[in-house]
C-alpha positions as CSV (number, residue, x, y, z in Angstrom):
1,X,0.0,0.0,0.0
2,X,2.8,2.3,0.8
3,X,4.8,1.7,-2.1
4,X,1.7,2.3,-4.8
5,X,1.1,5.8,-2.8
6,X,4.7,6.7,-3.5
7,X,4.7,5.5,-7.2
8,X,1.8,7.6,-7.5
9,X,3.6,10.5,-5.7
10,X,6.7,10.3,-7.5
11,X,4.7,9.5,-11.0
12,X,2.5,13.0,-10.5
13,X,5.7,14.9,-9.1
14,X,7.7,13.9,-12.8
15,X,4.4,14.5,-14.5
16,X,4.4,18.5,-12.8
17,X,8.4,18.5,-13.5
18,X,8.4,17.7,-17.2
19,X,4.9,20.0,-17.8
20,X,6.7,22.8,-16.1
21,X,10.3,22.5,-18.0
22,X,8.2,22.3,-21.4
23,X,6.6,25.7,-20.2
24,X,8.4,28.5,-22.3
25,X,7.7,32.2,-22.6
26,X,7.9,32.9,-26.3
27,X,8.0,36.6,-25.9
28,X,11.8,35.9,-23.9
29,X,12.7,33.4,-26.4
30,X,12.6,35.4,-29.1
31,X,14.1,38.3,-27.1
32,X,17.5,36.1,-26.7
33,X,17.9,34.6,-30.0
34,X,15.8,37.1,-32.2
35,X,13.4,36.4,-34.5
36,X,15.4,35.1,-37.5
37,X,18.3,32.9,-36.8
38,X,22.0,34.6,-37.1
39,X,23.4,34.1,-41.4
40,X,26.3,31.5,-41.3
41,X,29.6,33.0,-40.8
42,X,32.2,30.7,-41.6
43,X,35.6,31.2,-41.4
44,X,39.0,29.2,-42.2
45,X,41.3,28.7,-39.4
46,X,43.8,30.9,-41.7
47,X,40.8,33.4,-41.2
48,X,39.2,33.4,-44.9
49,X,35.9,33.6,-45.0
50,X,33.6,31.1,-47.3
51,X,30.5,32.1,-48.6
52,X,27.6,29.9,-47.1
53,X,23.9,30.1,-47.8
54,X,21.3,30.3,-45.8
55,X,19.3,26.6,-45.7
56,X,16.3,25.6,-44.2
57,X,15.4,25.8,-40.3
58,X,12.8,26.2,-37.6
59,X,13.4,29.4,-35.6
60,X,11.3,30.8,-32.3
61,X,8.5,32.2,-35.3
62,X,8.1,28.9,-37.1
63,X,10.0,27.5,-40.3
64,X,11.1,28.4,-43.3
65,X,12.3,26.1,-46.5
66,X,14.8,27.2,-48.8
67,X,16.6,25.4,-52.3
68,X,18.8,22.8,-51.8
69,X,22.6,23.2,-52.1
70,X,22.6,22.4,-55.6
71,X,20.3,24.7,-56.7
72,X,22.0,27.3,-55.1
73,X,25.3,26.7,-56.1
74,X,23.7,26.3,-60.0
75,X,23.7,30.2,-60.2
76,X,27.5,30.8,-58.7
């Protein structure tokens, strides 16, 4: 009897732990990282830079989809 009313406690405490960690203010989120991720900024250890594009990603405001690499090296 004692052991099922401590699975049950410990069950509803992870239950309250997990809801509470999934719990986000968006309005801070976005505040941190911004609404758009940062562009790619890539560097050699020499310190050239190489040109990168932008690819697809889900940010704080939802996702976006872009070409593949392919098509976007096919008008370099």
């Amino acid at each position: 009897m004692v052991r099922k009313k401590s699975l049950r406690w410990m069950a509803g405490l992870l239950i309250v732990l997990v809801l509470a960690a999934c719990g986000s203010n968006e309005k801070e989120t976005e505040k941190k990282l911004g609404p758009e991720p940062p562009l790619p900024d890539i560097q050699t250890a020499d310190g050239v830079n190489i040109k990168v594009h932008q690819s697809s990603y889900c940010w704080t405001n939802g996702c976006a989809d872009y070409i593949g690499p392919y098509q976007h090296a096919e008008g370099q």
